[in-house]
N, CA and C atoms as a LAMMPS dump frame, in Angstrom:
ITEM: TIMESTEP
0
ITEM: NUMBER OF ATOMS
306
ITEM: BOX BOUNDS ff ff ff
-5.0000000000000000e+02 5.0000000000000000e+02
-5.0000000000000000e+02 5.0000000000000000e+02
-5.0000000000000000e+02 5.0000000000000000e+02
ITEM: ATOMS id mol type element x y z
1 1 1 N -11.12 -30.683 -0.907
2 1 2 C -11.867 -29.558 -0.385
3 1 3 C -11.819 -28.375 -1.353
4 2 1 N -10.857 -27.906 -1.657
5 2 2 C -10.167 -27.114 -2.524
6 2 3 C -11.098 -27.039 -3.851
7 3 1 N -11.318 -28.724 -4.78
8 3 2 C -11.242 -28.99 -5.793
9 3 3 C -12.093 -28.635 -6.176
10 4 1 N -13.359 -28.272 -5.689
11 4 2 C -14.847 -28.022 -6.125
12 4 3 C -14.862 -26.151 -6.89
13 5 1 N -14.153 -26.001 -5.934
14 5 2 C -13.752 -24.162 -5.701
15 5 3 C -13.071 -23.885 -7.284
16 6 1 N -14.112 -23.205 -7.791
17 6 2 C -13.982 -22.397 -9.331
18 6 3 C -12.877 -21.245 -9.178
19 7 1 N -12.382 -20.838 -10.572
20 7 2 C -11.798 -19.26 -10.359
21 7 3 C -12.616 -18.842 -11.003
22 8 1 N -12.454 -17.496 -9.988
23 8 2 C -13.287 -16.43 -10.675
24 8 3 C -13.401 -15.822 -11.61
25 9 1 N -14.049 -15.001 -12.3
26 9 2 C -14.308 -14.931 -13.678
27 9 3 C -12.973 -13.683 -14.118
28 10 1 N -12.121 -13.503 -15.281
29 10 2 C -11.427 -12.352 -15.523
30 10 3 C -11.828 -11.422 -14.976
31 11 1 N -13.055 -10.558 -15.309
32 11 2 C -13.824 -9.62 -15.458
33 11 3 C -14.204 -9.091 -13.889
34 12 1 N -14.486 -9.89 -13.431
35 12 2 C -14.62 -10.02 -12.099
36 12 3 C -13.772 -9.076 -11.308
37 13 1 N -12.459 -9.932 -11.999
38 13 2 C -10.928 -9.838 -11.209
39 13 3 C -10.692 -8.768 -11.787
40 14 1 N -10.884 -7.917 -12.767
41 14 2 C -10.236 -6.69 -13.197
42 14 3 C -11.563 -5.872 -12.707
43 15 1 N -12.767 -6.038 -12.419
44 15 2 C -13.547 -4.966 -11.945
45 15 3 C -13.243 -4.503 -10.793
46 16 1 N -12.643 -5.687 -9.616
47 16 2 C -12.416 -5.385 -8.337
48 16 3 C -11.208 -4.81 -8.382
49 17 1 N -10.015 -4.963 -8.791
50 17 2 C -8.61 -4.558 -9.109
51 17 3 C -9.144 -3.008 -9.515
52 18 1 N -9.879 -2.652 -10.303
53 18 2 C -10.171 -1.469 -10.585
54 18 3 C -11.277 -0.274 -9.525
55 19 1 N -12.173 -1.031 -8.849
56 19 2 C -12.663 -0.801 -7.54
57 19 3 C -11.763 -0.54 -6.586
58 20 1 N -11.361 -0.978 -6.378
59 20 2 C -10.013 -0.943 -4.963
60 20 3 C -8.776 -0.308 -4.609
61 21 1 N -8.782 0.088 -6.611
62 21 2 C -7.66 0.925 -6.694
63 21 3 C -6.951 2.165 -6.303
64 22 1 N -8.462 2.855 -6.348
65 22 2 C -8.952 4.711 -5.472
66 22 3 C -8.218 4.236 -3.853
67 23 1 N -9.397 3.129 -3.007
68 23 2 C -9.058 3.163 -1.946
69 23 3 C -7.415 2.949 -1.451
70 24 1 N -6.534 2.077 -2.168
71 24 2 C -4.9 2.007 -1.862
72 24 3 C -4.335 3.601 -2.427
73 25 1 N -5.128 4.114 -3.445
74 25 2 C -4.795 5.549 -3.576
75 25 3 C -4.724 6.623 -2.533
76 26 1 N -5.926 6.375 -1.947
77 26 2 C -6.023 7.429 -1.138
78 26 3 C -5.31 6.876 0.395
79 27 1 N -5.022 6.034 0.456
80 27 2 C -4.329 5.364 1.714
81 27 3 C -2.852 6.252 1.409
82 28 1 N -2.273 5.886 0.399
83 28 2 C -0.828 6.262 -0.318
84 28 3 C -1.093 7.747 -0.206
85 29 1 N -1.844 8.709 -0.516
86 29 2 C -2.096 9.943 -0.723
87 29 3 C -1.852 10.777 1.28
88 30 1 N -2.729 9.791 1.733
89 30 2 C -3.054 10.15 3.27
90 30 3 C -1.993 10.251 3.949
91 31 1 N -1.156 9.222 3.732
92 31 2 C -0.34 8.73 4.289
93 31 3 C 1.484 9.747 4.218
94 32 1 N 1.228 9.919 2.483
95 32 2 C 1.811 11.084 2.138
96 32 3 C 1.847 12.401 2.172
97 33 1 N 0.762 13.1 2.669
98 33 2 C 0.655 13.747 3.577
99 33 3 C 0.983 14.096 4.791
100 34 1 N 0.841 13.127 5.613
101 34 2 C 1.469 12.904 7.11
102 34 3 C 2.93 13.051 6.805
103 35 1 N 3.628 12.07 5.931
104 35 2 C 5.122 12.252 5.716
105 35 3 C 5.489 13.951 5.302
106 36 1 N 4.482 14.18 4.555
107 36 2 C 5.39 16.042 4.244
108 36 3 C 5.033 16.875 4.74
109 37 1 N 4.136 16.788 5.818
110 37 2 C 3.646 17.948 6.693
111 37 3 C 4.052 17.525 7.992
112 38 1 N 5.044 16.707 8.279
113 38 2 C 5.528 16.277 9.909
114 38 3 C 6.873 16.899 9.874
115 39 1 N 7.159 17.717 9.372
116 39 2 C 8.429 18.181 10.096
117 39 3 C 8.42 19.405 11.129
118 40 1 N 9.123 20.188 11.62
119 40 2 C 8.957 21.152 12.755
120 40 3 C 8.958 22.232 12.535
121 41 1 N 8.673 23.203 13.044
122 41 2 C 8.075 24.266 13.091
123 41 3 C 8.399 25.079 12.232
124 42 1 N 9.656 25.005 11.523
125 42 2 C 10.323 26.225 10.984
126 42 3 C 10.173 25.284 9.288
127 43 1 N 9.99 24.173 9.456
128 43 2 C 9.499 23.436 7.793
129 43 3 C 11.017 22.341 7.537
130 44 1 N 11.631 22.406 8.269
131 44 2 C 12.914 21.808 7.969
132 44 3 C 12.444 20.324 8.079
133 45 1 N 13 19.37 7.154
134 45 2 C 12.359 17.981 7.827
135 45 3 C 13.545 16.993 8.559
136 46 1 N 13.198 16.573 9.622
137 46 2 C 14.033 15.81 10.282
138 46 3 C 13.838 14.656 11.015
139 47 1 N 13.896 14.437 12.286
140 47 2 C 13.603 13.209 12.814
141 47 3 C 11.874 12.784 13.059
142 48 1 N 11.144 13.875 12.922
143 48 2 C 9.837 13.392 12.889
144 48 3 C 9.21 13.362 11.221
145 49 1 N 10.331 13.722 10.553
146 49 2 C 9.697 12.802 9.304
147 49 3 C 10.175 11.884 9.191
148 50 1 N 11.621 11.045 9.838
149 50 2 C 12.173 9.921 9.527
150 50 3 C 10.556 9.225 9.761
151 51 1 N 10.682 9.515 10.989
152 51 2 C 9.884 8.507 12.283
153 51 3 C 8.544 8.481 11.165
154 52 1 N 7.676 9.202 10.529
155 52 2 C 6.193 9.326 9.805
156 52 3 C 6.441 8.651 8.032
157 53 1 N 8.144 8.863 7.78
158 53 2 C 8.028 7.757 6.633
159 53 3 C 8.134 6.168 7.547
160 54 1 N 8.601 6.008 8.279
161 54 2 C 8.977 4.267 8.369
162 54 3 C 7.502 4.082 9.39
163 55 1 N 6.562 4.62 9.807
164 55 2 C 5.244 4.929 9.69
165 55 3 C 4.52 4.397 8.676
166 56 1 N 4.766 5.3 7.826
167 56 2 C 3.988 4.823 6.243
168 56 3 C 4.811 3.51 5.802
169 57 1 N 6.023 3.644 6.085
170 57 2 C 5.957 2.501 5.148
171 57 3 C 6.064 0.874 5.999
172 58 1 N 5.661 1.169 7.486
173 58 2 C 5.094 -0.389 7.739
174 58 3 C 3.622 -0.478 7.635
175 59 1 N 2.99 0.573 7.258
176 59 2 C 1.465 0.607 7.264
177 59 3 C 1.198 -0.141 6.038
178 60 1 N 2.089 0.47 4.819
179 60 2 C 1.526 0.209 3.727
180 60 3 C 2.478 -1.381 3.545
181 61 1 N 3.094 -1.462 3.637
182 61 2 C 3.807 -3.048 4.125
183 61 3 C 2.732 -3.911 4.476
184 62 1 N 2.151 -3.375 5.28
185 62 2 C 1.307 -4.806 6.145
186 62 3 C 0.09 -4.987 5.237
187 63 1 N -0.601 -3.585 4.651
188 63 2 C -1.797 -3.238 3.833
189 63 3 C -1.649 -4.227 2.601
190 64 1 N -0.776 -3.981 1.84
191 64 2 C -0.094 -4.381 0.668
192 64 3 C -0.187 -6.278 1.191
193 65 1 N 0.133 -6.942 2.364
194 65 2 C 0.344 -8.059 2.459
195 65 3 C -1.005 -8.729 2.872
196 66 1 N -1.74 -7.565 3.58
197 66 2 C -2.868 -8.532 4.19
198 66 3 C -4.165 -8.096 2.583
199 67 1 N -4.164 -6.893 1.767
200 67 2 C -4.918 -7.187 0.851
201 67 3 C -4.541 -7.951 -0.443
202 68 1 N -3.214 -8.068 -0.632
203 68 2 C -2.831 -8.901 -1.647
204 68 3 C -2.769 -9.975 -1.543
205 69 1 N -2.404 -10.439 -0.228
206 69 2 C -2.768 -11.475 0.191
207 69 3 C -4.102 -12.326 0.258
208 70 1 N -4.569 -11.64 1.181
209 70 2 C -6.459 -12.071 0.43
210 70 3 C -7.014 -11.963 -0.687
211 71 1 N -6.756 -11.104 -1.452
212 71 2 C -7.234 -11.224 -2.83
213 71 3 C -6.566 -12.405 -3.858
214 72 1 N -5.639 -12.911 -3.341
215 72 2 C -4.712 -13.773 -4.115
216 72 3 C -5.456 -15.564 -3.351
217 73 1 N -5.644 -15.491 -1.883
218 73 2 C -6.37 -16.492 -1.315
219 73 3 C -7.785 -16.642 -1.849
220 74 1 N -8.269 -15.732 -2.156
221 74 2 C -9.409 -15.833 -3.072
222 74 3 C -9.374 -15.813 -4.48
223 75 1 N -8.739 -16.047 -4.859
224 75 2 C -7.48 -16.324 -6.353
225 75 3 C -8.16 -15.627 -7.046
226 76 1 N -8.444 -14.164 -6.401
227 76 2 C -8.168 -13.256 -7.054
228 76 3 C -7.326 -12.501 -7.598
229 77 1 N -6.334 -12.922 -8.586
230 77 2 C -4.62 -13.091 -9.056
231 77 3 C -4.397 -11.176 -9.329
232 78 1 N -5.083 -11.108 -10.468
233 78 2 C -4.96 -9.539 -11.108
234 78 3 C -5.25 -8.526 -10.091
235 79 1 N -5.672 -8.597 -9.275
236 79 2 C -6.269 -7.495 -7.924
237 79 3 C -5.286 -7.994 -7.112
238 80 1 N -4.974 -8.37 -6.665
239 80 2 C -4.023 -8.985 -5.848
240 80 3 C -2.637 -8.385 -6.131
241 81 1 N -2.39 -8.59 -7.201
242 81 2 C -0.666 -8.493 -7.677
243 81 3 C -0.764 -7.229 -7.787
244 82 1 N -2.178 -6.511 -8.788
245 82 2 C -1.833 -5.121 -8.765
246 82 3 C -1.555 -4.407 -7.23
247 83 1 N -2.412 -4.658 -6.052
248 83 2 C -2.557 -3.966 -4.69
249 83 3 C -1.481 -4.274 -3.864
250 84 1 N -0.625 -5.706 -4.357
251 84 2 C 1.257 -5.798 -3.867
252 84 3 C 2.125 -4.829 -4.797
253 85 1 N 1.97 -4.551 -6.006
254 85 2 C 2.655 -4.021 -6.328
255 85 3 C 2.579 -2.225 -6.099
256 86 1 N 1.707 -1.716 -5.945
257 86 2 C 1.222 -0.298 -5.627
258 86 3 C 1.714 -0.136 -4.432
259 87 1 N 1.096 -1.337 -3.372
260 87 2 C 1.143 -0.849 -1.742
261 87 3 C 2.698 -0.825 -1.543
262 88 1 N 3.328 -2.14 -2.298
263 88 2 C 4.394 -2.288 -2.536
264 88 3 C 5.572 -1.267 -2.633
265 89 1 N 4.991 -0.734 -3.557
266 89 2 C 6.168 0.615 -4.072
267 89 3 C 6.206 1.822 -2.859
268 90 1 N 4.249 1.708 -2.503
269 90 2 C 4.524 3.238 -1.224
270 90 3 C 5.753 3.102 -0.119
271 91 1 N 5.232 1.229 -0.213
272 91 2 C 6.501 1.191 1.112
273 91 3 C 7.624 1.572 1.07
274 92 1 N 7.996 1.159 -0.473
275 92 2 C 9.547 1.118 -0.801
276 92 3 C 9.731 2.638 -0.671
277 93 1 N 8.775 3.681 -1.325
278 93 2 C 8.787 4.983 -1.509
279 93 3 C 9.033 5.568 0.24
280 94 1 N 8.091 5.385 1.276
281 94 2 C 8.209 5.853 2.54
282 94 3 C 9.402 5.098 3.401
283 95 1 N 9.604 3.8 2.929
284 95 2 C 11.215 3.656 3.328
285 95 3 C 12.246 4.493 3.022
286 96 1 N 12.605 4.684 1.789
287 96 2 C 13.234 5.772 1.254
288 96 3 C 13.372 7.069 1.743
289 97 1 N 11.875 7.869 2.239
290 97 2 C 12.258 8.838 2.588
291 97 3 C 12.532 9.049 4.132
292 98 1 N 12.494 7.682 5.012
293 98 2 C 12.9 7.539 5.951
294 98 3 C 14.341 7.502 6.634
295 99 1 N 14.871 6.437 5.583
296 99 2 C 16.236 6.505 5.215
297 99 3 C 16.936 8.169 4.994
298 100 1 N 16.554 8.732 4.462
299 100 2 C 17.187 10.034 3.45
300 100 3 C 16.791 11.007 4.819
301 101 1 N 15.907 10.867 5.75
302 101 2 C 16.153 12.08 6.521
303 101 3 C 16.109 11.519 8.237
304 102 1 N 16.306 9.76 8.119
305 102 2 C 16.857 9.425 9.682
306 102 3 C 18.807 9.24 9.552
């Protein structure tokens, strides 16, 4: 079934990797936002930024798995690995700052 099924062209794979890139940007950007503007009233950050990093970082967890994932099922390899490794890091990044202020 499989066997008929071509890969796609390099070019292809680095146009879309480069297309797609803005949008995991601005996800990471949005998202980072929410994390540094959720603390309380007086600016101190505390349990509602724990709670808005581990927020971000199952969002971008799942983002990172369900587009790298598909792009990799469509062996789209280079778009793929780049959008695990980006979405990848936000997570690791909004874990982090979850950790550091839960």
């Amino acid at each position: 079934m499989l066997a008929g099924m071509q890969r796609p062209s390099v070019w292809l794979d680095l146009g879309l990797a480069i297309a797609l890139l803005p949008v995991s940007a601005m996800l990471i950007v949005w998202l980072g936002m929410h994390v540094m503007f959720s603390g309380d009233d007086f600016g101190s950050p505390g349990i509602r930024t724990a709670q808005a990093g581990r927020r971000g970082a199952w969002i971008s967890g799942c983002v990172a798995v369900v587009a790298g994932g598909g792009l990799m099922g469509l062996r789209l390899w280079i778009a793929g690995s780049v959008h695990l490794l980006v979405l990848g890091a936000a997570a690791v990044l909004f874990a982090g700052v979850a950790a550091q202020n839960g």
